[in-house]
C-alpha positions in Angstrom: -1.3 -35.8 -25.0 1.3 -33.6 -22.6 0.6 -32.5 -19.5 2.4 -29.7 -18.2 2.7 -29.6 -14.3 2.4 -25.7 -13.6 3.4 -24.3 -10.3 2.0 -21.8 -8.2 4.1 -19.0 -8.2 3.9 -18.1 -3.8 5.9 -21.5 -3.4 8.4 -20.4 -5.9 11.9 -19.2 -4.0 13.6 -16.2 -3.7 17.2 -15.3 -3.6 18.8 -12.7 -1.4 18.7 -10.2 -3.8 14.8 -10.8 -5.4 13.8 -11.0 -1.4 15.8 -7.7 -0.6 14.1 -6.3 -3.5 10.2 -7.4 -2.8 11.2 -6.0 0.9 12.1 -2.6 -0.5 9.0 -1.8 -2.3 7.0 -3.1 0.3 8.5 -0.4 2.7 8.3 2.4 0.1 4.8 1.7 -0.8 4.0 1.2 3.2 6.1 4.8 3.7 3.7 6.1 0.6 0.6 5.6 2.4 2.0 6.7 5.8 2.9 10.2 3.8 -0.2 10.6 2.5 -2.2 9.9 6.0 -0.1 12.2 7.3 -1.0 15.2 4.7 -4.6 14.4 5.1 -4.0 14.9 8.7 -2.6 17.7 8.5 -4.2 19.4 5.8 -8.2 18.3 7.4 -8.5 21.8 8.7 -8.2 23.6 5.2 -10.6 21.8 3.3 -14.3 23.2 3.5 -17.3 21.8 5.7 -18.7 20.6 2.3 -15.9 18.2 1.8 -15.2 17.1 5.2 -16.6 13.9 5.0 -14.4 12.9 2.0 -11.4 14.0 3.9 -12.0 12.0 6.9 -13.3 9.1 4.7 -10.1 9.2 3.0 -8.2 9.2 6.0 -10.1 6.2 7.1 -9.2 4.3 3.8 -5.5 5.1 4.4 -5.3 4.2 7.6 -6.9 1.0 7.1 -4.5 0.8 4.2 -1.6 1.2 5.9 
């Protein structure tokens, strides 16, 4: 019987490149969600006293996102 020793992959290293590259989306993703709380922002005033509360909801999600 063969037992394979499996690792976990968050104590796996990086190189310079792989870390630069993890780095990178992390900011675009971060810069993502800062765009889109900003155009809920600034786009709260158009949308309709119906939908209000989904705006502001999904400014809240963003935010806590971000």
């Amino acid at each position: 019987m063969r037992i394979n020793s499996i690792s976990v992959p968050w104590a796996a290293t990086l190189n310079q490149a792989e870390h630069q590259l993890a780095f990178y989306f992390l900011i675009v993703a971060a810069l993502a969600f800062l765009a889109g709380v900003i155009r809920t922002w600034v786009t709260q005033s158009e949308v309709g006293s119906r939908y209000r509360t989904a705006v502001t909801a999904r400014l809240g999600m963003l935010a806590v996102a971000l």
